[in-house]
N, C-alpha and C positions, 0 to 999 in steps of 0.2 A: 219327535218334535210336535206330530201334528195328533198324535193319539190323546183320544180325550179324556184318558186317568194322566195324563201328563200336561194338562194346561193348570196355570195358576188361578186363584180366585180375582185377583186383582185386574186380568183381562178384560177388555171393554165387550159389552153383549155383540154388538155386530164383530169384533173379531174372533169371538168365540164361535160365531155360528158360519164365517168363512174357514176357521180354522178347522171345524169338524167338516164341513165339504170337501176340504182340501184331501182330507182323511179319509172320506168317502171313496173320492178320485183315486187315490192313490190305491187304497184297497181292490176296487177293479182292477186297477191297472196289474197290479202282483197276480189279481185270479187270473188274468191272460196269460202274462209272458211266466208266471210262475211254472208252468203245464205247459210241455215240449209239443203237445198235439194243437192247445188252443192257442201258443204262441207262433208257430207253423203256419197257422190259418192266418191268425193276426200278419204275419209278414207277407204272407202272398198276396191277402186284399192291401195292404201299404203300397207296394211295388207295382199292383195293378193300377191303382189309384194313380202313382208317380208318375206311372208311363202312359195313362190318359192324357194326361195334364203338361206335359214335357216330350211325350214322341209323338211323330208325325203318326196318324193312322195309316197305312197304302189299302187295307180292303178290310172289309165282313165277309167272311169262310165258315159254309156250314163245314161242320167235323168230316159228315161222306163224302166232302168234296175233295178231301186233300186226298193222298194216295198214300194209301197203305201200306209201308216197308217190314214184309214181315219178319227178314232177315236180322233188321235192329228193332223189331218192335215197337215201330213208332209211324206217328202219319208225318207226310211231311209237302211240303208246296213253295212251287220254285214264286222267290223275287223277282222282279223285276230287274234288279241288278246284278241279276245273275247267282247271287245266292239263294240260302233255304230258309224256309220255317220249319222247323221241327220242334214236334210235340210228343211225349209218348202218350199211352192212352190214360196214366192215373195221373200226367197230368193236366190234361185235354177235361176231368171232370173236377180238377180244383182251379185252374184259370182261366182266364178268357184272352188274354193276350199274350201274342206269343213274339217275340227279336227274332228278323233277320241276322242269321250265323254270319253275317257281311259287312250289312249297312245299317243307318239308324233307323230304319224302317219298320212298324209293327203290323201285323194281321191281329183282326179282333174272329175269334173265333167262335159262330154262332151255335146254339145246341139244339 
């Protein structure tokens, strides 16, 4: 619809020139979620974003703070509510926020 071998001659100039933007947009949009890696990324910064904006923060954690479980391979740092944060380490270097396994509670975790 919005591809510009596919607009009419009779279209007005400013719809022509939102309509190839539109196309623009869209085009990015497919290089992201077309590709399993840049779309991956794309969803981790969404959900980081979410949960800025919508969870309570409870702290800032640098990474060598939390304790190290080398059993499950992962760092992890008690709530205040009695639950955990747990992170493992590959994804300690693509997020920064991480859900108490509990409550609605987030740690932002510093690098």
């Amino acid at each position: 619809q919005y591809h510009p071998d596919k607009q009419s001659a009779d279209v007005p100039a400013g719809e022509v020139e939102e309509r190839v933007q539109r196309f623009i947009e869209i085009d990015q949009a497919w290089k992201i979620l077309g590709n399993e890696e840049t779309k991956k990324e794309y969803d981790l910064q969404r959900r980081e974003d979410d949960l800025t904006q919508t969870w309570p923060l409870d702290a800032q954690i640098y990474l060598e703070d939390m304790s190290w479980n080398k059993d499950e391979h992962c760092y992890t740092h008690s709530c205040r509510c009695g639950g955990k944060y747990t992170v493992s380490r590959n994804e300690a270097e693509e997020v920064s926020l991480v859900c108490c396994d509990t409550c609605s509670l987030i740690i932002e975790i510093l690098q």
